[in-house]
C-alpha positions in Angstrom: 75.9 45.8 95.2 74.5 45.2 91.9 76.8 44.8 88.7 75.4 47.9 87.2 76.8 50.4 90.0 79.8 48.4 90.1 80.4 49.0 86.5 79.7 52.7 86.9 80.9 53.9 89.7 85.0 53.4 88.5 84.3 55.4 85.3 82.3 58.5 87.2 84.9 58.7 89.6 87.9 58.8 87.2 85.9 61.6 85.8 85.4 63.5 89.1 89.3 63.1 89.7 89.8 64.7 86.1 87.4 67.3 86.7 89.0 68.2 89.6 92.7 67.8 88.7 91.3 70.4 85.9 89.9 73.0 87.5 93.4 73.1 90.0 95.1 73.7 87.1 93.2 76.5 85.7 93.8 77.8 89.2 96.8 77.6 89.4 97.4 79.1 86.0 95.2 81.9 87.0 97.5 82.4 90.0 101.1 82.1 88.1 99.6 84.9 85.6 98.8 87.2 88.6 102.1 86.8 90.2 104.2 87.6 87.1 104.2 91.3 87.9 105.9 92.9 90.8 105.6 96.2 93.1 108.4 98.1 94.6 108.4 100.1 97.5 110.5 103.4 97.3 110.6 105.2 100.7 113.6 108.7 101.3 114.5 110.2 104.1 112.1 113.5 105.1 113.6 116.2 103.4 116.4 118.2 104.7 116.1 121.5 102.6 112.6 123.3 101.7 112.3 126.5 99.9 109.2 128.3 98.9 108.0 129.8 96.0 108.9 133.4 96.6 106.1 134.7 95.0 103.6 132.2 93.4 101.0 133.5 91.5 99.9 130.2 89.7 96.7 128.2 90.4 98.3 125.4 92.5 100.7 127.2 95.1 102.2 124.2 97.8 105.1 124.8 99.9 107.1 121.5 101.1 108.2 121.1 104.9 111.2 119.2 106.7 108.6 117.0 107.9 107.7 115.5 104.3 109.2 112.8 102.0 109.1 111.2 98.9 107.2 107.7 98.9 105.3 105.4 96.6 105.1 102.6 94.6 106.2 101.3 91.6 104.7 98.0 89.9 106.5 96.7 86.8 105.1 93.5 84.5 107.6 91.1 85.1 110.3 90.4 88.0 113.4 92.4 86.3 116.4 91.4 84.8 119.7 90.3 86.6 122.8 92.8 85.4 120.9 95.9 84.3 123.3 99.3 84.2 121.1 102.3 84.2 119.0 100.4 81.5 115.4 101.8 80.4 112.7 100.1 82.0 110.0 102.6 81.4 108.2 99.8 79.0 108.2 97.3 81.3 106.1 100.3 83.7 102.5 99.2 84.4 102.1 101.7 87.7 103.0 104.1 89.7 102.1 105.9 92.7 104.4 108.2 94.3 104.0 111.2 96.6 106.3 113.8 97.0 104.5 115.6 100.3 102.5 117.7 98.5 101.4 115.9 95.1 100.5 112.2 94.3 101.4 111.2 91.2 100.0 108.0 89.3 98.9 107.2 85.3 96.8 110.0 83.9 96.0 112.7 81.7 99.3 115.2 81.8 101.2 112.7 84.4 104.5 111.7 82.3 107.0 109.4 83.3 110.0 110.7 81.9 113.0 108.4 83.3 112.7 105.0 84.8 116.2 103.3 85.0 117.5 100.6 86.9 120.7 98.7 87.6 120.3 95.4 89.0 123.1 92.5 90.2 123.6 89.0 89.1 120.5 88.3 91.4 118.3 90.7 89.7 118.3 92.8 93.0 118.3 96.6 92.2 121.5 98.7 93.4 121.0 101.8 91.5 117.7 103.6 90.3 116.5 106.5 88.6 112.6 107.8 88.1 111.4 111.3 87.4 107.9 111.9 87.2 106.0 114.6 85.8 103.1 116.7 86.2 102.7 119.1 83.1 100.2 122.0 82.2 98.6 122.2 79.1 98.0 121.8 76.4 98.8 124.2 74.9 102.9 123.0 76.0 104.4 126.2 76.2 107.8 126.9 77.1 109.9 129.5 78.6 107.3 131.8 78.8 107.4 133.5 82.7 104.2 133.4 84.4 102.5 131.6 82.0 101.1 128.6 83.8 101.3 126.4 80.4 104.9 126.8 80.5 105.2 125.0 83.8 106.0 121.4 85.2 106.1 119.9 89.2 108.1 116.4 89.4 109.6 114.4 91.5 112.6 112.7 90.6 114.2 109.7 93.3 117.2 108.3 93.0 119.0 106.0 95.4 120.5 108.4 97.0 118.5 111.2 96.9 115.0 112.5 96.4 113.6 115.8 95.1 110.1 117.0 94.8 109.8 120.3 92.8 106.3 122.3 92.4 105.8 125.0 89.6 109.7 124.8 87.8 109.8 126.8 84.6 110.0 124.3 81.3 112.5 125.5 78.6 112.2 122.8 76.4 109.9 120.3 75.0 111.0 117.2 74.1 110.4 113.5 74.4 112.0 111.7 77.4 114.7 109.5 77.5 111.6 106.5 78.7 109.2 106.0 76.1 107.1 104.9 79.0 104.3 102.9 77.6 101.6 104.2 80.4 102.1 107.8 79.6 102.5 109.7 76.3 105.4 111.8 76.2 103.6 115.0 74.3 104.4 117.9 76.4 107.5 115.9 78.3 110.3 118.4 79.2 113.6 118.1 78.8 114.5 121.1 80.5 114.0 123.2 83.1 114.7 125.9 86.1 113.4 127.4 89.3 112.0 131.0 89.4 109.5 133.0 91.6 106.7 130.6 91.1 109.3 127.7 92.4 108.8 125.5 95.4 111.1 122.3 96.3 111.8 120.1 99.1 115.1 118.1 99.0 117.2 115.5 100.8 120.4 113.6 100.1 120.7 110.0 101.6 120.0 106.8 101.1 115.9 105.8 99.6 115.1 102.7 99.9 113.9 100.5 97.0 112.7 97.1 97.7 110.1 94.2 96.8 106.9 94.7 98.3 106.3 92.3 100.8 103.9 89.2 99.4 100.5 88.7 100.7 100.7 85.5 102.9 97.6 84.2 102.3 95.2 84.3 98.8 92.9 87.3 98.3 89.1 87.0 98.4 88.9 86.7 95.1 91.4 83.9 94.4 89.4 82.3 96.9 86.4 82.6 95.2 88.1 81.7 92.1 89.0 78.5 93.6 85.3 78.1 95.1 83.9 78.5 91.4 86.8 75.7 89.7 85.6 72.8 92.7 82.1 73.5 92.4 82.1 73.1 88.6 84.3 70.1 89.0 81.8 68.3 90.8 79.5 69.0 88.6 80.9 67.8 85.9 81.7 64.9 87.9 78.2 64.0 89.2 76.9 64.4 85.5 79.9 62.2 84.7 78.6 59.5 86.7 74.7 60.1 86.0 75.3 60.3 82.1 76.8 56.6 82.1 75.0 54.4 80.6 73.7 50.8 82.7 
């Protein structure tokens, strides 16, 4: 071995360690940022009452069954806070999707989420909850005006426990609500309501459950790609390390 490679070789493989060490690190970062946010499951019993609209003239006319339930998701930004009471988390929001048997509701035009409240133990595990969910018509946001369809909202509201999925309830009053939910703008948010002909609901008192989502065991394709993309560019960096030294 000459003295030339045996001067060279130390240098160019400190360099591929760094390289490497590097691009672990940026992986590794990538994957804490990812994992920051974190997804609830809410699940309620199928509903126990059901009435339908006695006689629903408005464009979307669903009737709930016994057989139906209220279940979803909701994902917030951060892990949240130990020794919450009923606080407002609506901020802290950045999805949603929840089904109430006969609507899916997630982020979008005229979907407002009016409530999201949480109390949570010294452990940060939630033991009470309340989220209400809108679906408004409009705009124009009219209210109290009978069979006007811009003066109607559907929600569904879950608390732990019970659960309530209402299509077609009569708004009385406009107002902001108590979440100023960053995802959704609260123009059009009621405050107020009631049932009439146009009414449909399904109901259930008992226990919903609302829980972590379980983790993924293993990376996801594209963290594994991610990871593919840091070594290759490590060696690189390492090889041109080595071929860049001088003799």
């Amino acid at each position: 071995m000459s003295a030339m490679t045996r001067g060279r070789r130390p240098v160019g493989f400190i360099g591929l360690v760094t390289a490497w060490i590097s691009a672990l690190a940026l992986w590794a970062a990538a994957g804490a940022a990812t994992a920051q946010s974190t997804t609830y499951t809410i699940e309620s019993p199928t509903y126990a009452s059901v009435a339908a609209a006695p006689a629903c003239t408005l464009s979307e006319c669903f009737n709930y069954t016994t057989a139906m339930k209220v279940q979803g998701t909701i994902t917030f930004a951060a892990p949240l806070a130990p020794n919450l009471t009923l606080s407002d988390v609506g901020l802290q929001v950045t999805g949603f999707n929840l089904n109430d048997g006969v609507r899916t509701y997630t982020p979008g035009p005229n979907i407002n989420l009016h409530t999201a409240a949480v109390t949570t133990n010294g452990a940060g595990t939630v033991t009470a909850f309340r989220f209400i969910v809108q679906k408004l018509t409009g705009p124009p946001f009219q209210a109290g005006v009978t069979d006007d369809p811009n003066s109607y909202i559907s929600y569904v509201a879950v608390l732990q426990n019970s659960a309530v999925g209402y299509n077609n309830r009569l708004c009385l009053t406009r107002s902001d609500g108590p979440s100023a939910a960053a995802l959704t703008g609260a123009n059009g948010s009621c405050s107020a309501s009631q049932t009439d002909n146009q009414t449909s609901l399904g109901s259930v008192s008992g226990p919903v459950t609302f829980q972590v989502a379980a983790p993924t065991p293993v990376p996801t394709l594209s963290e594994w790609a991610f990871l593919a993309l840091c070594l290759i560019l490590a060696t690189v960096g390492g090889l041109m390390a080595v071929s860049r030294r001088p003799a």
